[in-house]
C-alpha positions in Angstrom: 77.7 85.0 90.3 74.2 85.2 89.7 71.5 87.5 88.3 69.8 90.4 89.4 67.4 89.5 92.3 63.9 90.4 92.7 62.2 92.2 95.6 60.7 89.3 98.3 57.3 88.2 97.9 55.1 87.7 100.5 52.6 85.1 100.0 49.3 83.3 102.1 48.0 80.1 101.1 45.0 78.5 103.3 43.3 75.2 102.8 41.5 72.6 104.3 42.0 70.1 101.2 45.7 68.3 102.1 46.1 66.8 98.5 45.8 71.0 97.2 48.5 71.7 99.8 50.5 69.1 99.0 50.4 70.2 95.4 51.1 73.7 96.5 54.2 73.0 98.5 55.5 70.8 95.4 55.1 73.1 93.1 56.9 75.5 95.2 60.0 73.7 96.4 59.6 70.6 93.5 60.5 66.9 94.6 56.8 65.5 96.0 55.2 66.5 99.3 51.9 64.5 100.3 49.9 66.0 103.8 47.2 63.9 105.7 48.9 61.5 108.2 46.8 63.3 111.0 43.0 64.4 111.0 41.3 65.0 107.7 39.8 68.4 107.1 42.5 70.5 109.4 43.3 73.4 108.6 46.6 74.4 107.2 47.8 77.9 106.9 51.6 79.0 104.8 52.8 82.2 105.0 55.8 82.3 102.8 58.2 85.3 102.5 60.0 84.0 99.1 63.4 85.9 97.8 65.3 84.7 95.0 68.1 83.4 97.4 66.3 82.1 100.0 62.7 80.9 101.4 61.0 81.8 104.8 57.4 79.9 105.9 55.5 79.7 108.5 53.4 76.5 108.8 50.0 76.1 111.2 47.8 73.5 111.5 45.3 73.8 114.0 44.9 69.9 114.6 47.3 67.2 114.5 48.5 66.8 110.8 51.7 65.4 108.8 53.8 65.5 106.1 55.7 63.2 103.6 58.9 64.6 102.1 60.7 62.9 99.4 63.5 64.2 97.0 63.8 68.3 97.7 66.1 70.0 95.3 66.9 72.7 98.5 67.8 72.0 101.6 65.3 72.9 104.5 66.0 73.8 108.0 63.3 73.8 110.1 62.5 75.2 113.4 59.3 74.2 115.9 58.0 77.5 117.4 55.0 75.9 119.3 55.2 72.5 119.5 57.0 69.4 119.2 57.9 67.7 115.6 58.4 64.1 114.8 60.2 63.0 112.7 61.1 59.2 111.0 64.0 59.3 108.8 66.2 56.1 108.0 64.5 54.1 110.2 65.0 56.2 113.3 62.7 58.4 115.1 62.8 62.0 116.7 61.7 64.5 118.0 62.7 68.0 118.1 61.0 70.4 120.5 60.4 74.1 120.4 63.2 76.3 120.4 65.7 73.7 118.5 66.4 73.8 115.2 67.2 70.9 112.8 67.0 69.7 108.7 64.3 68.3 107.3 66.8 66.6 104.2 70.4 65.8 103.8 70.9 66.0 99.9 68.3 66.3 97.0 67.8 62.3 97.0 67.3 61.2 100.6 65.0 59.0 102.0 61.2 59.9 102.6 60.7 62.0 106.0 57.7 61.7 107.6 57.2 64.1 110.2 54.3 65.5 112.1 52.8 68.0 114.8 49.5 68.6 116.4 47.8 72.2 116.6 51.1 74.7 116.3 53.3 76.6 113.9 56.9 75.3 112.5 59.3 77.6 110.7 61.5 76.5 107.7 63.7 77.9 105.9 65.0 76.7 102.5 67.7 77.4 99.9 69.6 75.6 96.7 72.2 73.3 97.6 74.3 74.9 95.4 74.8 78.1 97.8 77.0 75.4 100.6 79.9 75.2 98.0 79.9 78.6 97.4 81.5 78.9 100.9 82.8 75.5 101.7 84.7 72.4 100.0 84.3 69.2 100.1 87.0 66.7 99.8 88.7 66.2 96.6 88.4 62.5 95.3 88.2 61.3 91.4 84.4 62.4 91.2 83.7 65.4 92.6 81.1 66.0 94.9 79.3 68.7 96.6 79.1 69.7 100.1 76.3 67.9 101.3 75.5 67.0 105.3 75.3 63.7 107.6 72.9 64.3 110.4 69.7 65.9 110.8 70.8 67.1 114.2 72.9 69.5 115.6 75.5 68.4 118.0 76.4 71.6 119.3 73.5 74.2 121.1 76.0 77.4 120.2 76.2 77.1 116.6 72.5 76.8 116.6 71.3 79.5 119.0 73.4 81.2 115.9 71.6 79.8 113.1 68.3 80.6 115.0 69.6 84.3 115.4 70.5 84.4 111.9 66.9 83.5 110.5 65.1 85.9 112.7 67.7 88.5 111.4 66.9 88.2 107.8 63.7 87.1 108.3 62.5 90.2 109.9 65.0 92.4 107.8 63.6 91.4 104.9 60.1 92.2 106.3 61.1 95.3 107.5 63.5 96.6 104.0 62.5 94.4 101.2 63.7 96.8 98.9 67.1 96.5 100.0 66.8 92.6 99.0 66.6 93.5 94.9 70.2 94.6 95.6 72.4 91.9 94.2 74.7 92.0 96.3 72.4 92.3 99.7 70.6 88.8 98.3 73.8 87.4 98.0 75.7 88.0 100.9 72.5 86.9 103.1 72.6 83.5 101.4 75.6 82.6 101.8 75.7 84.0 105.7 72.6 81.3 106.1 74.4 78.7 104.3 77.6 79.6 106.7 75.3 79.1 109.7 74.1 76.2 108.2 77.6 74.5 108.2 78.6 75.4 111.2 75.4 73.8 113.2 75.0 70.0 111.2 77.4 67.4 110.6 78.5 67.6 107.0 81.4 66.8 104.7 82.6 70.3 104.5 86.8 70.5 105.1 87.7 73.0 107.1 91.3 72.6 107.7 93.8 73.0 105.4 95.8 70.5 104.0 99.6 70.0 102.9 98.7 70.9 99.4 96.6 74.3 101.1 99.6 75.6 102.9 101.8 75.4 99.9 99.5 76.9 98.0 98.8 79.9 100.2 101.9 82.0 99.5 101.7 85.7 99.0 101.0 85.2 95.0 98.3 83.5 95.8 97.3 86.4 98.0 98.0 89.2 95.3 95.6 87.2 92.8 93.1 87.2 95.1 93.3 90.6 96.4 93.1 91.8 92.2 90.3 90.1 91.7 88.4 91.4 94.9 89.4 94.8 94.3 88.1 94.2 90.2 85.1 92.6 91.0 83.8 94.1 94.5 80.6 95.6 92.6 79.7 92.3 91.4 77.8 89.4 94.0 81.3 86.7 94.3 82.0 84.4 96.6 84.5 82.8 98.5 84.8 80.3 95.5 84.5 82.7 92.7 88.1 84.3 94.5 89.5 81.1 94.9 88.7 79.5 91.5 90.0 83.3 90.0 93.4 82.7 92.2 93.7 79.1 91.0 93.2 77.3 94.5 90.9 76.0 96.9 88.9 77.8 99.7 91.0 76.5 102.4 93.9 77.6 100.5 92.6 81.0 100.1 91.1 81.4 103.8 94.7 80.2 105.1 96.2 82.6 103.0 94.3 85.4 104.1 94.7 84.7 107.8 98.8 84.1 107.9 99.2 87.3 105.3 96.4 89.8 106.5 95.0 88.7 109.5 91.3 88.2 108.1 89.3 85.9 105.5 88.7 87.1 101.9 85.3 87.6 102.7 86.6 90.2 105.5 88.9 91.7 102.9 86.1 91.7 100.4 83.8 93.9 103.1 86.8 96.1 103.3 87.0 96.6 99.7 83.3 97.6 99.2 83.3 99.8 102.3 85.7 101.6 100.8 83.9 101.9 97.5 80.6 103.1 99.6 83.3 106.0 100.9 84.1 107.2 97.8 80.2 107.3 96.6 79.5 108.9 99.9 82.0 111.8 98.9 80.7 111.9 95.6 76.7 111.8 96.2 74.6 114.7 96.2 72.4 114.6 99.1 70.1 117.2 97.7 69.1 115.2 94.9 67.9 112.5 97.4 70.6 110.1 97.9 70.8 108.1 101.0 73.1 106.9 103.2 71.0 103.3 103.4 70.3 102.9 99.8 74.2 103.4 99.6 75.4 101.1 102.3 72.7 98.3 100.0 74.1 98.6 96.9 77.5 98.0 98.1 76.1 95.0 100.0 75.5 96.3 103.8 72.0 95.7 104.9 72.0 96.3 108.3 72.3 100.4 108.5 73.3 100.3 112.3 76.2 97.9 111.2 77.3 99.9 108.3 77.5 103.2 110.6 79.4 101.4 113.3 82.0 99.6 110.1 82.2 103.5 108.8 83.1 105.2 111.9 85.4 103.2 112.9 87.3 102.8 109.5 86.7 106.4 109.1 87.1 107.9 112.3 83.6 109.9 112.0 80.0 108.8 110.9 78.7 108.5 107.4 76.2 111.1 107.3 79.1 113.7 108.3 80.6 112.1 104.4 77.3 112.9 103.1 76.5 116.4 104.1 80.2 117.2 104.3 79.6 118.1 107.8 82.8 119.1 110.3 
């Protein structure tokens, strides 16, 4: 559980002088960054929308220019919008063309990246490490270690049309509501959908199945914890590993629990629980002293109004303005 967020900050940063910008992108995202493989002088242009979960920018470099990356404490998915990148990482090469998507680091200590692209604009997107366990494990051995992943590369075009489709989302929700953002649980629920995306499109050491141990530990007390502490703790910004540390088991436990005794994930559950509490403000809130169905549907973590309406209707048989205005 984390802190109150702040509202997103956008942010432009233009230079010519490729030692400033490296400086500027390492003091933004720490570890060391050095520009000026390609042509001395270019000009490089960062627009950054910067949240407390997460990180959009837009690079564009009007001639051909490059980067070194070394030892990023967040991991960075990038995204060529018009033109190629090229990239050497562990003595391979690659290149990655508009319209894919693919990481620019593995873990926080990985080999220098050198990558590079002439006259275009390249996407990324970055967040803490961190945010992968919060919605995956990673297999138990004597020390434990975090979820981290094992190729650069998706192998799959699905989950990463998805992950592409889940950027633009926030990234032009955020433009559009930023205010809905300093909601805590709106900035967390938007991480950890990015960081679900994220698992889903690269090679990683994420379990997903359960094992032996999982199954027997996915009995309906397991399931009754669980469910008490979602229903407790709905207001606040959990995860799938605050409800399975809370229920005394692991994710996969908890997910396979929550599919053979309810039919959903405890993430589902957990949208059902704070729907439910968005009902109750609904028939409570005075719509003359300027409360809103939106602001509403935000503070109990829905940030997509259309979705909310649609979730609403359909668990409440009408829409939510009819709650509001006590409408027949």
């Amino acid at each position: 559980m984390t802190a109150a967020p702040e509202p997103p900050r956008k942010v432009l940063f233009e230079t010519t002088d490729h030692d400033q910008a490296g400086e500027y992108l390492t003091g933004i995202y720490g570890g060391n960054f050095r520009l000026g493989i390609g042509e001395k002088g270019a000009p490089v242009h960062l627009d950054w929308l910067i949240t407390t979960t997460f990180t959009f920018v837009t690079a564009v470099h009007s001639a051909e220019i490059g980067y070194t990356l070394e030892s990023v404490p967040s991991l960075m998915i990038a995204r060529p919008r018009t033109a190629p990148v090229h990239y050497r990482y562990g003595g391979a090469a690659h290149c990655f063309l508009p319209g894919e998507v693919h990481l620019s680091n593995t873990t926080e200590d990985h080999p220098p990246i050198q990558a590079r692209w002439h006259n275009g604009a390249v996407q990324a997107v970055t967040f803490p490490f961190p945010l992968l366990d919060q919605v995956a494990a990673a297999p138990e051995t004597r020390q434990s270690k975090p979820v981290r992943f094992t190729d650069l590369r998706s192998t799959n075009p699905e989950p990463a049309r998805h992950l592409i489709a889940t950027m633009d989302y926030l990234a032009t929700s955020v433009r559009d509501r930023p205010e809905a953002m300093a909601e805590p649980l709106v900035a967390g629920t938007a991480g950890r959908l990015l960081a679900a995306a994220a698992l889903t499109t690269f090679p990683n050491t994420a379990l997903t199945d359960p094992t032996i141990e999982d199954r027997h530990d996915s009995h309906p007390a397991t399931l009754r914890r669980a469910i008490a502490y979602i229903d407790d703790h709905a207001h606040l910004d959990i995860s799938a590993a605050d409800i399975a540390a809370a229920s005394h088991v692991t994710i996969r436990a908890l997910q396979y629990a929550f599919r053979r005794h309810r039919d959903t994930t405890p993430m589902g559950y957990l949208r059902q629980a704070r729907l439910q509490q968005a009902h109750q403000e609904l028939l409570t809130a005075d719509p003359t002293t300027g409360a809103t169905i939106t602001e509403i549907a935000a503070r109990w973590g829905f940030f997509h109004p259309g979705r909310f309406a649609h979730r609403y209707r359909t668990a409440y048989g009408h829409p939510p303005y009819r709650t509001l205005h006590r409408t027949t």
